[in-house]
N, CA and C of each residue as an Amber inpcrd file, in Angstrom:
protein
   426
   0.8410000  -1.1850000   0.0000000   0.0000000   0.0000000   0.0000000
   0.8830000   1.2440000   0.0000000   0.5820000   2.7360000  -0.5610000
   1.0800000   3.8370000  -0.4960000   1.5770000   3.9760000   0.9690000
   2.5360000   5.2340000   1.3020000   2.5470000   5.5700000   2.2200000
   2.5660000   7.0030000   2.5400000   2.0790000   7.5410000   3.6040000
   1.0130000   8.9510000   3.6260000   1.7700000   9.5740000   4.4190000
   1.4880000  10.8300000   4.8930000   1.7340000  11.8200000   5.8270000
   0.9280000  11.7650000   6.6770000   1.2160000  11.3130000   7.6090000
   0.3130000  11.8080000   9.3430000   0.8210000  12.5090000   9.8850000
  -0.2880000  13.2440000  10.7740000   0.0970000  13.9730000  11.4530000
  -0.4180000  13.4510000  12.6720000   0.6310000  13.5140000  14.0290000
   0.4030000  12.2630000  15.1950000   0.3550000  13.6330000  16.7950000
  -0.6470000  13.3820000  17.0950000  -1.1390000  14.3590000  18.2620000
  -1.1400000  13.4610000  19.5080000   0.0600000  13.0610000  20.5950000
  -0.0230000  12.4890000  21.9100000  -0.3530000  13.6170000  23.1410000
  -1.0120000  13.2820000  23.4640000  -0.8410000  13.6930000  25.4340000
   0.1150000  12.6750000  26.0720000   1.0860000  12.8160000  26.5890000
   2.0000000  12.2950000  27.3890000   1.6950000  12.5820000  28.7570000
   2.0610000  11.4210000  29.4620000   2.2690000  11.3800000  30.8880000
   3.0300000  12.8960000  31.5570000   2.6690000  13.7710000  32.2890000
   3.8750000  15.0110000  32.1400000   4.6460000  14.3690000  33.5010000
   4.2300000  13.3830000  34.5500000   5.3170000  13.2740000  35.4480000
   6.1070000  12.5270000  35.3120000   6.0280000  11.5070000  33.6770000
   7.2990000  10.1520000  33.4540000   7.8640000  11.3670000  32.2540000
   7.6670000  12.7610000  31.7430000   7.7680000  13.1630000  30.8280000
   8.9620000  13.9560000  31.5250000   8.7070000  14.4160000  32.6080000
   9.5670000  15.5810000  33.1840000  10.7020000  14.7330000  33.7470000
  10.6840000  13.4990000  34.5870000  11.8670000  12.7920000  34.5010000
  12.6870000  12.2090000  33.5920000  11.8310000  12.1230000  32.3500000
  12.8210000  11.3380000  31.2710000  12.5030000  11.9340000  29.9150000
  12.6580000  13.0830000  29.4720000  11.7820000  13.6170000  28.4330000
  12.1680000  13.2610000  26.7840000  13.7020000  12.7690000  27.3660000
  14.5480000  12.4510000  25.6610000  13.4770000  10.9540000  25.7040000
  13.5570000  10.0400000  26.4490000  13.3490000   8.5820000  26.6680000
  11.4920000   8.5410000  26.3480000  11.1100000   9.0520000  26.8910000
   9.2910000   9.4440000  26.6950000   9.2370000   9.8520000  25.4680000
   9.4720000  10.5040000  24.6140000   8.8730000  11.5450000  23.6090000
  10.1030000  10.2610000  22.3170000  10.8470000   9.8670000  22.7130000
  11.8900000   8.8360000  22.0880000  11.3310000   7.7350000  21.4520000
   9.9510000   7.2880000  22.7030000   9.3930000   6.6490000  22.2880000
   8.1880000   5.9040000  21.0380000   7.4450000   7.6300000  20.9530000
   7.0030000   7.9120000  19.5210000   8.3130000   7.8410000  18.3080000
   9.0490000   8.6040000  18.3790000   9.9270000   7.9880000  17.2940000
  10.3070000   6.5880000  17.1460000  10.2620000   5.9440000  18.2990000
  10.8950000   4.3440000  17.8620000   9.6130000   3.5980000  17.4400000
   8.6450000   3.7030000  17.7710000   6.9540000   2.6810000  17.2860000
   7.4290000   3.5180000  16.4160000   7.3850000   4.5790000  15.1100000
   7.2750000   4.8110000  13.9170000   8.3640000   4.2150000  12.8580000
   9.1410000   4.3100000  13.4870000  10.5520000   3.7540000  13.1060000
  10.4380000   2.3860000  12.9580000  10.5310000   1.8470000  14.2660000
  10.1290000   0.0010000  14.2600000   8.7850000  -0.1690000  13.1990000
   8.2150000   0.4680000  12.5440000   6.9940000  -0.0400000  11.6250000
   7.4040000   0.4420000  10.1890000   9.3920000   0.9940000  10.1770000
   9.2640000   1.3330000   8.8330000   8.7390000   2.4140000   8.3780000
   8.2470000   3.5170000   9.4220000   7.7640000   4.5350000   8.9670000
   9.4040000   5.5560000   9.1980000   8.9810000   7.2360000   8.4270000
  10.3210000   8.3100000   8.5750000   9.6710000   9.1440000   9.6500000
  10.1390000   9.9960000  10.6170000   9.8220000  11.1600000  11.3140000
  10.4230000  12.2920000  10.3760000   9.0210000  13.0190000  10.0910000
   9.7300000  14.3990000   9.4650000  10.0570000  15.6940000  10.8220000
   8.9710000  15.3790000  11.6620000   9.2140000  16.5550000  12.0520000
   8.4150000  15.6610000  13.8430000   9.4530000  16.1760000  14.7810000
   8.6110000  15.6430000  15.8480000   9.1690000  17.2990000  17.3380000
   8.3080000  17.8310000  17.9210000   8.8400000  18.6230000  18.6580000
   7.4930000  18.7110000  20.1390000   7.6300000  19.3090000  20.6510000
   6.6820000  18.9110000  22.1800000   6.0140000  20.2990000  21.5350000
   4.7430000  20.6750000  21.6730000   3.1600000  21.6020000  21.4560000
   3.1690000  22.3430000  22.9530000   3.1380000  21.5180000  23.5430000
   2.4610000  22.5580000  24.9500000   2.6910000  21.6580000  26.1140000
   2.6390000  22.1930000  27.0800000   2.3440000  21.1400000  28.4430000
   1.6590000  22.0060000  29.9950000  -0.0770000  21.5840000  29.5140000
  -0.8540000  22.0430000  30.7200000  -1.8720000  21.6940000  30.9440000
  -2.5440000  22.2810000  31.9290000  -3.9510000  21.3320000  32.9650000
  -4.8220000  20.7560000  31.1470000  -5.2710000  19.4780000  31.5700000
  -5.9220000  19.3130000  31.0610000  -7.5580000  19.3170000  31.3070000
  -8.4000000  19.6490000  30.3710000 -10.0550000  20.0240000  30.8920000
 -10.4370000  18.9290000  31.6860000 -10.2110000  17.9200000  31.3880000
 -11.1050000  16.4660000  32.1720000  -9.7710000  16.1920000  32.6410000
 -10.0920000  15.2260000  33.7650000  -8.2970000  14.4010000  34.1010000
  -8.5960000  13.6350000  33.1630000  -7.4420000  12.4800000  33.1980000
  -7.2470000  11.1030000  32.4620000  -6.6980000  10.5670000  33.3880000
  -7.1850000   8.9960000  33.5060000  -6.5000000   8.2220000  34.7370000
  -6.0430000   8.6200000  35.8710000  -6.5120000   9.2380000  36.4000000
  -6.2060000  10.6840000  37.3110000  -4.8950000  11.7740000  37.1760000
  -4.9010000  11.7200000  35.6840000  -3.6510000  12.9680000  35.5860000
  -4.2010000  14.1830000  35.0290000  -3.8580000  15.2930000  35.8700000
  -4.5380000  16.6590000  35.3910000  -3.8030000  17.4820000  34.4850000
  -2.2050000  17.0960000  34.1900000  -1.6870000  17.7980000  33.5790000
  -1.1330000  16.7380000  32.6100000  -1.0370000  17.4490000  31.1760000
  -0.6510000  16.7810000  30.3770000   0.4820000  17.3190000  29.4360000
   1.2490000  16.6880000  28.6760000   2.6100000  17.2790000  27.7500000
   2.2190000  16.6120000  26.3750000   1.4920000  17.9260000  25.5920000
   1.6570000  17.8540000  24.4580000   2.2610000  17.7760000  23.3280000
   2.4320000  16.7110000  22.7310000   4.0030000  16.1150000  21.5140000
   3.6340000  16.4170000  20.2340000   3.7410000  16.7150000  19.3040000
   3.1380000  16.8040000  17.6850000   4.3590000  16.1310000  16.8150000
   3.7170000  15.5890000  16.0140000   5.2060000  14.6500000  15.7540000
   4.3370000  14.4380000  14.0690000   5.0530000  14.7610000  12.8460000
   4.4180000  14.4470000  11.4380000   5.3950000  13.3200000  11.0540000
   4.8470000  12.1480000  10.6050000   5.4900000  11.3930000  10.0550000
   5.0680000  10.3600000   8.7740000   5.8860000   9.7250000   7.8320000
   5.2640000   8.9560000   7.0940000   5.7040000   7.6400000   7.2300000
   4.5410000   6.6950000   7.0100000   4.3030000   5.5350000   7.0630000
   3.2240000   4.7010000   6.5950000   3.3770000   3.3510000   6.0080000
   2.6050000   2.4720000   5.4790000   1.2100000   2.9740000   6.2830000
   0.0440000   3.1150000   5.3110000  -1.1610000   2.8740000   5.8290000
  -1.3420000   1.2840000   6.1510000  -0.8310000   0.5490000   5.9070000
  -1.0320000  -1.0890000   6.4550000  -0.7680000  -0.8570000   7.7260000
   0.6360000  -0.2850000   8.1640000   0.6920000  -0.2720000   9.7450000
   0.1390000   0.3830000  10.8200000  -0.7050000   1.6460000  10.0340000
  -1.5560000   1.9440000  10.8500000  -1.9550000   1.3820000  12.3470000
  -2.7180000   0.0800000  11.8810000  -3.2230000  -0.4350000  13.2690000
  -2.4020000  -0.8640000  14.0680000  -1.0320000  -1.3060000  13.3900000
  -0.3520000  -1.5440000  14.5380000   0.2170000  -0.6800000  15.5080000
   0.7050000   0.2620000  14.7390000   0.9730000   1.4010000  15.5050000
  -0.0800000   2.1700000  16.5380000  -1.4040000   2.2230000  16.4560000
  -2.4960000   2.1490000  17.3510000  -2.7090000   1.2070000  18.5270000
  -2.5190000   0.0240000  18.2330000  -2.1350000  -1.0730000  19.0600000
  -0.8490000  -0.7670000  19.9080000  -0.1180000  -0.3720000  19.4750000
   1.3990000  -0.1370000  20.3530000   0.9220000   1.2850000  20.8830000
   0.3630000   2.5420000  20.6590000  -0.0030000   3.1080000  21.5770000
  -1.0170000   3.3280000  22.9190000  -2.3060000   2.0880000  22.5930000
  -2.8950000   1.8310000  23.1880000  -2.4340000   1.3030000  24.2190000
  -1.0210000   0.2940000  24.0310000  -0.6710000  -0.3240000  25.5240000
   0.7060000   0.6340000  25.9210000   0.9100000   1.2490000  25.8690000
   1.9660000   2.1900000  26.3330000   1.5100000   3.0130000  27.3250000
   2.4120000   2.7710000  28.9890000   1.8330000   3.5770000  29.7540000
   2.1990000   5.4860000  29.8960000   3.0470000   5.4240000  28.1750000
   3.1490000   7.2200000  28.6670000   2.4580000   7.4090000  27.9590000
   1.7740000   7.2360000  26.9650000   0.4780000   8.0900000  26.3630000
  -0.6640000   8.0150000  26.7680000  -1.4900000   9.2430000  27.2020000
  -2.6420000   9.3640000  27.7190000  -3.4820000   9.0580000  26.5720000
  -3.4820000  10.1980000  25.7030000  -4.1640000  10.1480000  24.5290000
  -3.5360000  10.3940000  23.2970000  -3.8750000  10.5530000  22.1210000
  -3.2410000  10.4170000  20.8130000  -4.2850000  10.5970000  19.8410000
  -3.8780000  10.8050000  18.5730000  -4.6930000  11.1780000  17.5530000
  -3.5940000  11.1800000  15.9280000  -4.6210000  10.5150000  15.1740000
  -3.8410000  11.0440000  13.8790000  -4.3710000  10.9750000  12.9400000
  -4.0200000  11.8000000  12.1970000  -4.6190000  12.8820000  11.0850000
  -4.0950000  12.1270000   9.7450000  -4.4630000  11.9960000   8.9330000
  -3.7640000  11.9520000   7.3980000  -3.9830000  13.1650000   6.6950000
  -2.5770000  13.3860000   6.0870000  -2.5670000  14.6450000   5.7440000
  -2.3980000  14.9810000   4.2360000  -3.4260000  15.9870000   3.8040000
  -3.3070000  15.8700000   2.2410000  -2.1580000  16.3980000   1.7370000
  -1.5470000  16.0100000   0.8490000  -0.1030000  15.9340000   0.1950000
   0.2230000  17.2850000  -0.3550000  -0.5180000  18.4110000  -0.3330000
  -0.8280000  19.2530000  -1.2120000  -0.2630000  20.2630000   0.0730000
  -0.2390000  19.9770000   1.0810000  -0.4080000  20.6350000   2.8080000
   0.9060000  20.3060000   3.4370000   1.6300000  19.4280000   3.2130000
   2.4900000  18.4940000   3.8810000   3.3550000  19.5970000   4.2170000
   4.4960000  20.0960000   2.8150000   5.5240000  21.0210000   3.1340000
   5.1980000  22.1830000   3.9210000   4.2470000  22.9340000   3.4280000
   3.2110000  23.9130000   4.7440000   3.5430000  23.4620000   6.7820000
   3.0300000  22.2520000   6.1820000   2.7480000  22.0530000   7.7040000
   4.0170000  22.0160000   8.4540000   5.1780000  20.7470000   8.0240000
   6.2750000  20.3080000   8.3400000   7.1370000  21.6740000   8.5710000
   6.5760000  22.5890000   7.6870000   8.0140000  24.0680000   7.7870000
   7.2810000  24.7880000   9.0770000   6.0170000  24.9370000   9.4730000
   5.6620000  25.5060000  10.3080000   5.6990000  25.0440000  11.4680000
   5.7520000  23.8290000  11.6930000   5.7650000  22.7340000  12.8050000
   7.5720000  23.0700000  12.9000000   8.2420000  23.0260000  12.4410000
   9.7680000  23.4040000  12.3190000  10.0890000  24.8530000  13.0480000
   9.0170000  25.9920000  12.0770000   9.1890000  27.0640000  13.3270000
   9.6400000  28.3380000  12.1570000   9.9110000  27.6860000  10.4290000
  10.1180000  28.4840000   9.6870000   8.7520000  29.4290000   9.3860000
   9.9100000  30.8040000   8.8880000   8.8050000  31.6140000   8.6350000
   8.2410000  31.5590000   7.1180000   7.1390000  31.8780000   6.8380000
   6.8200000  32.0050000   4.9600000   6.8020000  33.5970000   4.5550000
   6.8730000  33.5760000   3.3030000   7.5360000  34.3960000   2.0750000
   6.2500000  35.2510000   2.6870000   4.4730000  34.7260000   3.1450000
   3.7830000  35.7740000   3.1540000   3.5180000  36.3880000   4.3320000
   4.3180000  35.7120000   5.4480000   4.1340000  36.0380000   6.6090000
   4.6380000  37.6040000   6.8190000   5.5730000  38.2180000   6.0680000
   6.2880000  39.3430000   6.3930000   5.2350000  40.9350000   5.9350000
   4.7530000  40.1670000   5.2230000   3.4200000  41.2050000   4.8030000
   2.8670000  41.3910000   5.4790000   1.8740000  39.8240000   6.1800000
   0.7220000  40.3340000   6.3450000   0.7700000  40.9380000   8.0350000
   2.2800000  40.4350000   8.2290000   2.3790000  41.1740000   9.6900000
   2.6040000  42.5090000   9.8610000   3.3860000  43.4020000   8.4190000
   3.2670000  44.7660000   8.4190000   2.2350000  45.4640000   8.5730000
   1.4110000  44.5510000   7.4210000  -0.0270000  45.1960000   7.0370000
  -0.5270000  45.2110000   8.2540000  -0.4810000  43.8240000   9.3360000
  -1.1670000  44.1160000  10.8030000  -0.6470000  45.3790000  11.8610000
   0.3940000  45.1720000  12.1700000   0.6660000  46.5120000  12.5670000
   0.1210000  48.3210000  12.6440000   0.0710000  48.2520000  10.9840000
  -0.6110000  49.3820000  10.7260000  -2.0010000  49.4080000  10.7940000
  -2.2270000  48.6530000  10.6170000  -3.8580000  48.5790000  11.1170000
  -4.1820000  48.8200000  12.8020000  -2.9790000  48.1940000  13.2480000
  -3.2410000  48.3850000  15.1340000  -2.9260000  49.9860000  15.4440000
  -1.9390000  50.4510000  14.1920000  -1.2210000  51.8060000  14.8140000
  -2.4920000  52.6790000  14.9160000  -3.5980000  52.3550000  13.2790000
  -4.9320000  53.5700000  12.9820000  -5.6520000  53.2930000  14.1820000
  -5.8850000  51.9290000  14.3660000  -6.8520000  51.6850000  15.4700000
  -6.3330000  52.4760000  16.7580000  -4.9880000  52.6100000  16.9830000
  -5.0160000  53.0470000  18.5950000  -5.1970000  54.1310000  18.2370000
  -4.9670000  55.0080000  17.0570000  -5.2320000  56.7130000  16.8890000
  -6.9610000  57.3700000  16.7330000  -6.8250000  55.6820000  16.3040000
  -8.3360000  56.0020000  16.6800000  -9.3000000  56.4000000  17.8120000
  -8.9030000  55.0660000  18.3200000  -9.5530000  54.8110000  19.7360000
  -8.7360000  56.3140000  20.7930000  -7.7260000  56.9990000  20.2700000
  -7.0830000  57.9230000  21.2370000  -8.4020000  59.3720000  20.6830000
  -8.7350000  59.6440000  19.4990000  -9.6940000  60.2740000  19.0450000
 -11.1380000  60.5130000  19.5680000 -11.6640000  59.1730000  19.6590000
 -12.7340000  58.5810000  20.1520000 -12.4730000  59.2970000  21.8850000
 -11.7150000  58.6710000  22.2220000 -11.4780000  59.0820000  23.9750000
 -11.3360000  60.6120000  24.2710000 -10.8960000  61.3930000  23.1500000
 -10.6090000  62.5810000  23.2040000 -11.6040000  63.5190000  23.0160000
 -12.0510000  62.9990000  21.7720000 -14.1940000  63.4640000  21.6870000
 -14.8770000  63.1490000  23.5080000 -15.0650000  62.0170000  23.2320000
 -15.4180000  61.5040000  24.9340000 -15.4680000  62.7570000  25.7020000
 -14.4890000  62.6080000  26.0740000 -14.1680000  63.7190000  27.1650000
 -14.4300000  64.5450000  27.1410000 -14.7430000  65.3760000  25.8850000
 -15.2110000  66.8790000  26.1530000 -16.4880000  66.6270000  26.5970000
């Protein structure tokens, strides 16, 4: 069968995460690896209270990790996260091919060609707005 781009969303354990964080988060790379799949891009998202507990853990360490691999192994790789006691939860996405380089450069932390615009263009829009709102306050007052 082809093999795709996922995109792989864990909640990790954060108190086996904070003692061993290369060895925990190591572990998603090796189930992808051991199934023959590549890691393009794997880096930690966030780490905080989560809304509901899980197994009574309130805080959680969010991993985002894009990788490709056989859709055959899919289930196994589901199976190997299901019995693993550092993942709380998990999720994964297949990702359309058209999206991939997008995602992987942003998940990386690079900036894009249109980002430099549209952040000028934002700026100036905040500068009218505060001259605005200083206008507005200034009418006000009288």
């Amino acid at each position: 069968m082809a093999a795709y781009v996922y995109e792989g969303m864990f909640i990790l354990d954060s108190n086996r995460y904070g003692k061993d964080p290369s060895g925990v988060s190591g572990k998603i790379n090796a189930l992808v690896e051991k199934l023959g799949g590549e890691i393009l891009v794997s880096r930690m998202w966030a780490e905080q209270r989560l809304a509901y507990p899980i197994d009574g853990h309130r805080r959680g360490t969010y991993w985002l990790t894009y990788f490709r691999l056989d859709s055959n192994k899919m289930q196994e790789l589901n199976y190997a996260c299901n019995i693993s006691d550092d993942m709380l939860r998990y999720l994964f996405i297949k990702q359309d091919p058209r999206l991939v380089d997008m995602l992987i450069a942003h998940a990386e932390g690079h900036e894009f060609a249109g980002d430099d615009d549209s952040e000028d263009t934002g700026s100036n829009d905040d500068e009218e707005a505060s001259s605005e709102d200083e206008e507005e306050t200034v009418e006000a007052a009288d």
